[in-house]
N, C-alpha and C positions, 0 to 999 in steps of 0.2 A: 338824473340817474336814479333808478328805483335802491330801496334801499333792503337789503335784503333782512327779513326775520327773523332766522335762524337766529341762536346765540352764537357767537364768535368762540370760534375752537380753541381760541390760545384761552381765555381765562378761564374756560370749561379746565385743562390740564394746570394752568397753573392753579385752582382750586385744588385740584385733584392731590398734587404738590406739597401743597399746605398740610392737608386731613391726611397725609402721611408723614409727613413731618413731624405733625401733630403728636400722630399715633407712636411712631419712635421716640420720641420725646418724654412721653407718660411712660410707655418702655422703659426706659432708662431709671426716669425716677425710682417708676416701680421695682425694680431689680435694686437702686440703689438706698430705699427703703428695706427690701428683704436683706442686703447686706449688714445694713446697722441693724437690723433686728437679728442675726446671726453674731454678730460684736456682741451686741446685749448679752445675749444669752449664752454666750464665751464667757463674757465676764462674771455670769451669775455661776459656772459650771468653775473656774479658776482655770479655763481652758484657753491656749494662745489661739488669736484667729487669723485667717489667712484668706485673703478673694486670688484664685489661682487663673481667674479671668487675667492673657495675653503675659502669665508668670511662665518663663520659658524652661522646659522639664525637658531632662535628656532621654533619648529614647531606653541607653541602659535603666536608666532609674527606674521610670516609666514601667517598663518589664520585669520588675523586683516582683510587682505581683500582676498575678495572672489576670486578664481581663475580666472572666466569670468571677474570680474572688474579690476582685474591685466591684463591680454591680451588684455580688449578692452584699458585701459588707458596707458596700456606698464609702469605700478608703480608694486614696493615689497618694503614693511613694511620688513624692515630687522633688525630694533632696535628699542626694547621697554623695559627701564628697568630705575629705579628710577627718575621716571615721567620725563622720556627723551625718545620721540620719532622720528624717521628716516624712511625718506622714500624715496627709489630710483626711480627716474625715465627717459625714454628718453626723452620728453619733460617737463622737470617739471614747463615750463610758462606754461600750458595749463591749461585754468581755470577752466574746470574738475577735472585735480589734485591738484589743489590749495584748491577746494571744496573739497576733498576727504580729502586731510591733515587736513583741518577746522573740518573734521565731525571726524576723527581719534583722533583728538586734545580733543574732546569735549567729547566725550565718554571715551576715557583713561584718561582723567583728566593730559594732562601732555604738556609738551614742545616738538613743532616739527618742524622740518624743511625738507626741500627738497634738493635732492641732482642728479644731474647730474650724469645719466649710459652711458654705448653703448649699442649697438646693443647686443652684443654678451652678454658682464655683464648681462643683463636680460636673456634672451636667457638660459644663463645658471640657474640665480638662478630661475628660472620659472620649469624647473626639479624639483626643491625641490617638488613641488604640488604633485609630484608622491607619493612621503612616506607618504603622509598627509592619515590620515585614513578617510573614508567618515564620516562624520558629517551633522549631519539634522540640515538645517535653522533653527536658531532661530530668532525668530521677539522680537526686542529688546521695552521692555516696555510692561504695561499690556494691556491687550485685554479685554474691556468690548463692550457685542454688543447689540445690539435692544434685543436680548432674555434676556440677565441679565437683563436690564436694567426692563424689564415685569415680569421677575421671582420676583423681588425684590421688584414691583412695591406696595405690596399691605405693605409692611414691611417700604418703603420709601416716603410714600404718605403722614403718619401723622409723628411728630417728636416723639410724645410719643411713637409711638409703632415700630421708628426705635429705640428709648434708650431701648425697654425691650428686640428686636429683639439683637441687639449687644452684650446685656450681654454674652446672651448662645450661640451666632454664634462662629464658627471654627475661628480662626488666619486668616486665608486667604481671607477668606470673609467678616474682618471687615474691611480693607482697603477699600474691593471692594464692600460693604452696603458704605462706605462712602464717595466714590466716586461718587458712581451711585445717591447716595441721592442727594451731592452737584451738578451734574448736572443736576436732573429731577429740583429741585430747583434755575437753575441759579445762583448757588453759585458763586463769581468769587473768594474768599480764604477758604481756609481749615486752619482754626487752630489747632492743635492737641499738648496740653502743661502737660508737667507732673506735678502735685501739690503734695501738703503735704500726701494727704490721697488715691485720685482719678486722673483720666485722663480727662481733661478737652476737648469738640470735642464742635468747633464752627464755623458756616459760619458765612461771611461776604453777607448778603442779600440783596440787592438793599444800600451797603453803609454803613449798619449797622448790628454792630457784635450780630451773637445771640446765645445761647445756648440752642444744641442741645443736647448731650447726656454725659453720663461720666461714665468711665467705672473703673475698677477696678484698682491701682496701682499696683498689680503684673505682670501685663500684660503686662506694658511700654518694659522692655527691647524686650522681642519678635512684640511688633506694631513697635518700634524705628526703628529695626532690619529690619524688612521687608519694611519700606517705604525704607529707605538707599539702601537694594537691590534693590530694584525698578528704584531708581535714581540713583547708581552707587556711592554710595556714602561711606568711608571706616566705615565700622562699628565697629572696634577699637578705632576708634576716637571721643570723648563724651567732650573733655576739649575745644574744641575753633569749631568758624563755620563752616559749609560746605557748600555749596549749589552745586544744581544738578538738574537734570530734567527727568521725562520720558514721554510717549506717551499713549494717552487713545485713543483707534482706535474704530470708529463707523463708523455704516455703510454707513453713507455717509458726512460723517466729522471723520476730528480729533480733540483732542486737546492736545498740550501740555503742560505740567504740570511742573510750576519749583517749586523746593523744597528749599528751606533755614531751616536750623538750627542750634541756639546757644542753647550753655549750660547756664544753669539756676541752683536755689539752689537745686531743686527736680529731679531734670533729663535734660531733653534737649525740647526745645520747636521747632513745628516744622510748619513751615507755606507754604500750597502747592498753587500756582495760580492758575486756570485752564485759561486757553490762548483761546479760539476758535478759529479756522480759518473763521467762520461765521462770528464770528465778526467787520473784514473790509467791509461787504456790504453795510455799511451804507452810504446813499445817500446824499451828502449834502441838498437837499430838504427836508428830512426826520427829520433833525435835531431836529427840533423843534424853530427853531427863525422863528418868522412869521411877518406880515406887511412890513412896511415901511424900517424897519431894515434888514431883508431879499431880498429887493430889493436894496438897499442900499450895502448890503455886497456882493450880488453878483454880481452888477457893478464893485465892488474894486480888485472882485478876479479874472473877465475877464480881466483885465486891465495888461499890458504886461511886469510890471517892477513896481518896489515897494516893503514894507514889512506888511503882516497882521500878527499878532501878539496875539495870545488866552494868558491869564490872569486864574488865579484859583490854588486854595492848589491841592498837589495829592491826583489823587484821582476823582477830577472834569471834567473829560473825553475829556482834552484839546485833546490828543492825537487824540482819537477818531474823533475830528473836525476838524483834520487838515488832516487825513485820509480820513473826509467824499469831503473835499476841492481839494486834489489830487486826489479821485477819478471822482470828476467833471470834473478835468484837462485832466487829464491822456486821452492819444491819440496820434493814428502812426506820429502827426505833433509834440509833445512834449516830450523834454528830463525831463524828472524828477528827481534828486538824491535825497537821504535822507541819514540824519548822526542821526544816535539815539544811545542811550542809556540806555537799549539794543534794538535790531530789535523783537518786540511782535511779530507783524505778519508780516506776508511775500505779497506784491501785486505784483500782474502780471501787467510786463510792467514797473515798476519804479527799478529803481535804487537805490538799499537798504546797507548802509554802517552803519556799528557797531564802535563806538569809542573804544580806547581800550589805553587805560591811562598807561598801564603797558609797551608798545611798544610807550611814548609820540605818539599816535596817540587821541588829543582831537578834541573838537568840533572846533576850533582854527584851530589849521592845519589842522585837515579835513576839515572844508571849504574850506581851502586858494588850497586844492587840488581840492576838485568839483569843484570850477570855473574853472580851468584848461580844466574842461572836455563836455568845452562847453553847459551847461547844459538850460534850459528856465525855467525852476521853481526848487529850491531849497530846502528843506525841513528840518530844524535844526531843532532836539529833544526840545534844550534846551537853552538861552541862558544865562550862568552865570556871565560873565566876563567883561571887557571892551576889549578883544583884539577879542574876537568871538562877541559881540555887532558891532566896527566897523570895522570888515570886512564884517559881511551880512549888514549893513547901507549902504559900499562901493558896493558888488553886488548890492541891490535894486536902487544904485544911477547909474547903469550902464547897466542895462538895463536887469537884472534879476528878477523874483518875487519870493522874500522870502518869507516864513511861520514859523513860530517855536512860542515857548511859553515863557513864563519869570513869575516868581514868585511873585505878585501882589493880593492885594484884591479887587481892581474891576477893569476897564476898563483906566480909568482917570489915574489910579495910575500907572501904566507902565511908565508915561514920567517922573513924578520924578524920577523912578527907572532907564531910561534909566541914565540920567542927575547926578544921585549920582554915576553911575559908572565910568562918566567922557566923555561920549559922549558930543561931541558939538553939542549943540543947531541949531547949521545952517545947522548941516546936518542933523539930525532926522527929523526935522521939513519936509524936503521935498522927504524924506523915507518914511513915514508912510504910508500908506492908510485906514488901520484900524485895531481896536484894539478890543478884543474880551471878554469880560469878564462874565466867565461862573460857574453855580454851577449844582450838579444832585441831583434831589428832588426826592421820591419815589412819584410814581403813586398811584390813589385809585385804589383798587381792584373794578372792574364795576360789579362783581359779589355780593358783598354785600354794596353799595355803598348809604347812605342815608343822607338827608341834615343836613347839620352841623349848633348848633346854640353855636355864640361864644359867651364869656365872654365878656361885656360890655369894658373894656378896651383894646382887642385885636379887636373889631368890628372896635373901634374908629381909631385905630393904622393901621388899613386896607384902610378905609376908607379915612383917610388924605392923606395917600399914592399915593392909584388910583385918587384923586380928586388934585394931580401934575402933571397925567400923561398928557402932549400936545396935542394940537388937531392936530398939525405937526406929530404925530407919526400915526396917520393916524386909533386910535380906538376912538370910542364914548361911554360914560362910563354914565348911569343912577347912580348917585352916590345916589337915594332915594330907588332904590332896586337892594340891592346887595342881592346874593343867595351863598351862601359856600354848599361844601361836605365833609365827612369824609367817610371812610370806617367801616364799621361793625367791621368786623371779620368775615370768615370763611374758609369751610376746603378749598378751591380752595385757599388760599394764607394762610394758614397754622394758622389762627384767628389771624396776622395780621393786615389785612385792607391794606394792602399794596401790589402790586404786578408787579415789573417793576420801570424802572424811566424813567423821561424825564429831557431835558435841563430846566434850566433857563438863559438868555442870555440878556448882553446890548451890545448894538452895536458904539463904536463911531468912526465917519468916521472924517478924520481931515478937517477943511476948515479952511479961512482963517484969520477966529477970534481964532481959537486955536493955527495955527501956531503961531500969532502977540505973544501967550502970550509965549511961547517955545522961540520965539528969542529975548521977554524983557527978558527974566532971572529970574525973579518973578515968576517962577513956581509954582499955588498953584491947590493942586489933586483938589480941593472943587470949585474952579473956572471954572477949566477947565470941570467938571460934572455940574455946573450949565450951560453953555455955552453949553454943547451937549444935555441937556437936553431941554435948549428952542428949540435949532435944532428940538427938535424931538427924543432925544434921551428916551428911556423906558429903568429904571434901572432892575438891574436883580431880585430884591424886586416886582418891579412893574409890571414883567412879569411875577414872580410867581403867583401877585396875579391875574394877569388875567385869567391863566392856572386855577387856583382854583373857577375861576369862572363861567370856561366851564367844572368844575366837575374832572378836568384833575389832580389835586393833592388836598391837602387841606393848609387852611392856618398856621396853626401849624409849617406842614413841610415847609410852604415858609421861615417861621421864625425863622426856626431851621436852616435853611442852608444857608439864604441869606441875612441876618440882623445882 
């Protein structure tokens, strides 16, 4: 039988077999070579690693982030489960993904960290996206816009006929009547408390709380219900606090709104901030400190190393002045950091850091890091301590300019305070440059604004006051006619008389009759305010009443808030 030539077809495939086998094989290697060298370079990074190859990810999880911000950041959310969060990525220093982790953290309310992938680990779990079913973008928080805000407008204009409007409104629109109220009215807090009998709905209006409407108590569990959805907040949970936040989107602003709530005897009390982001454009000229004192403060704040130091209960819009100060600053030749507690609003251009007590990340060692980071002006929220006192005393004595606030009742009164927490006198003394001490008075309404005639004993208490004020401060004061205003009441500020506030502010700059009394040791507040006073100093009394003289408040409220 002839034998045939050809090669035989089975060892032709079973070769074929092999040189594949082969090929997978070095595959594998290969891939599990690029894994240890991903381990490596984990460990050289202090980074946990993770091969997400056949690691089984829920499709919720999975969907924390969007597919496009997976591919452009090369991150997957691969564990989310009893407020523990995970999230892989190839670079996970990049501080997009850092940001991404923060905004994952903050919306799932939970613990997260990052974790070191490969190439390939992504690569694969980025397939999962396939199974995901399509889902329509949701925009996370509510949406009120320039139309609600008009639809609602004639319901939210007076308070009486938003309390009758809220009775019979839907569930869903009494959040959003009371939203949209509290911002046609500049509300900056929503109170919303459950009582014995009724639902108690209060702003906080230029400072003072008022009562707007009240609604029925069987309503609480479904209004509690829906703000908590709102903020993300678990609505199982009524015995101990929460807090959380969402977003009110307008059309050419945001705000956002953080929410706190404890339990109470009658239900849960719930109190919403609304944030603006308008808010930061305030100008340090804009302030409201005018004269001599204004000139004065803004020598101390061009000046290239030092600490100025705002003074006031919360509440008193230190922040805001310290904001209006950085924005003076802020520019392509300056570094700015800030350490707050928390970050309200966000500036372009500065360097915005959040303490975080729970990770020992305080105002303490966040300092002692911003200086690290080369910075020219420094910004501390707050300072409460002696070891965050002298370490910005140390910055300001080296060639950095501090800003931050301290808990005081007037301007004078910072140095005892500095001095009780144990700072040395030889170094504050040549720290200082100036010291701020502020309150917020509500405005008259110019709409119904008519001349005030006071009570013979308040005339006189006015009167003695402004007839202390220096002729060093640079006003001239007819102490034989004085002219006060009060507001009416009407509908433009809601029969108030009130509408808006401004500062009241003393300004003292340190010289060298106040340091002498810092380095005798004889620190007395009442000394050192007569001393800045013959300076030229105007207390924050005496600038109210001037402000009340150019119609700008009245003296009542100077009285109520700065005496």
């Amino acid at each position: 039988m002839p034998v045939d030539p050809r090669p035989s077809a089975v060892p032709h495939i079973t070769g074929a077999n092999e040189a594949e086998k082969f090929s997978e094989k070095m595959h594998e290697l290969e891939l599990k070579a690029k894994e240890r060298e991903a381990e490596k370079r984990a460990a050289t990074l202090g980074t946990p690693f993770i091969n997400l190859v056949k690691f089984p990810i829920a499709a919720e999880t999975l969907s924390l982030i969007p597919r496009e911000q997976a591919v452009e950041l090369k991150a997957i959310c691969f564990l989310n489960l009893n407020d523990e969060l995970r999230v892989g990525s190839t670079d996970p220093k990049n501080p997009a993904v850092l940001e991404l982790l923060y905004q994952l953290q903050e919306r799932a309310r939970a613990n997260g960290q990052l974790y070191l992938l490969s190439e390939h680990s992504f690569a694969t779990a980025l397939k999962l996206y396939d199974a995901l079913p399509n889902i329509k973008k949701i925009i996370k928080g509510v949406q009120i816009s320039e139309d609600d805000i008009k639809k609602f407008s004639a319901e939210i204009g007076d308070f009486q006929k938003l309390n009758t409007v809220l009775q019979r409104a839907q569930l869903t629109d009494v959040v959003t009547l009371i939203v949209a109220a509290a911002l046609q009215a500049k509300t900056s807090d929503i109170h919303i408390e459950a009582e014995e009998k009724t639902i108690a709905v209060r702003f906080r209006l230029d400072g003072v709380l008022t009562n707007i409407a009240t609604l029925p108590h069987d309503l609480w569990p479904r209004v509690i219900s829906r703000i908590k959805l709102l903020a993300t907040l678990k609505i199982n949970v009524n015995d101990r606090p929460q807090d959380g936040r969402f977003t009110i989107f307008l059309k050419d602003d945001k705000v956002d709104v953080r929410v706190s709530t404890i339990p109470t005897s009658y239900g849960e009390s719930v109190v919403m901030r609304l944030l603006r982001s308008t808010a930061t454009g305030l100008q340090f000229e804009d302030l409201g400190i005018r004269g001599v004192a204004f000139e004065e403060l803004k020598r101390q704040v061009e000046r290239p190393n030092g600490m100025i130091v705002t003074t006031g209960p919360t509440g008193s819009g230190k922040t805001t002045t310290l904001y209006a100060v950085l924005n003076k600053l802020n520019g392509p030749d300056m570094k700015i950091i800030t350490l707050e507690d928390p970050v309200e609003y966000k500036l372009a251009g500065i360097n915005q850091s959040q303490i975080d007590a729970s990770h020992e990340y305080t105002f303490a060692k966040g300092l002692r890091s911003i200086l690290r980071q080369d910075p020219d002006v420094v910004m501390v929220g707050e300072i409460r301590d002696l070891e965050t006192a002298e370490t910005a005393i140390q910055a300001a004595l080296t060639g950095h300019l501090v800003v931050s606030t301290i808990h005081t009742n007037s301007a004078a009164g910072a140095i005892p305070r500095f001095l009780s927490m144990g700072v040395k006198g030889f170094l504050l003394a040549p720290a200082l440059n100036a010291i701020i001490g502020q309150r917020l008075v509500r405005r008259i309404c110019q709409e119904c604004k008519v001349e005030d005639v006071l009570a013979p004993d308040v005339f006189t208490k006015a009167k003695d006051l402004l007839g202390k004020v220096s002729p060093k401060s640079g006003y001239t004061i007819d102490i034989n006619a004085l002219k006060f205003w009060k507001g009416g009441g009407c509908s433009a500020c809601n029969k108030l008389g009130f509408k808006g506030r401004i500062g009241v502010y003393e300004v003292l700059v340190m010289n060298k009759e106040i340091e002498g009394i810092i380095l005798s040791g004889a620190t007395s507040e009442y000394q050192m305010e007569e001393v800045a006073m013959k300076e030229g100093m105007v207390t924050m009394a005496q600038d109210g009443l001037l402000k009340a003289l150019d119609g700008l408040t009245s003296v009542e409220e100077v009285f109520r808030v700065a005496e």
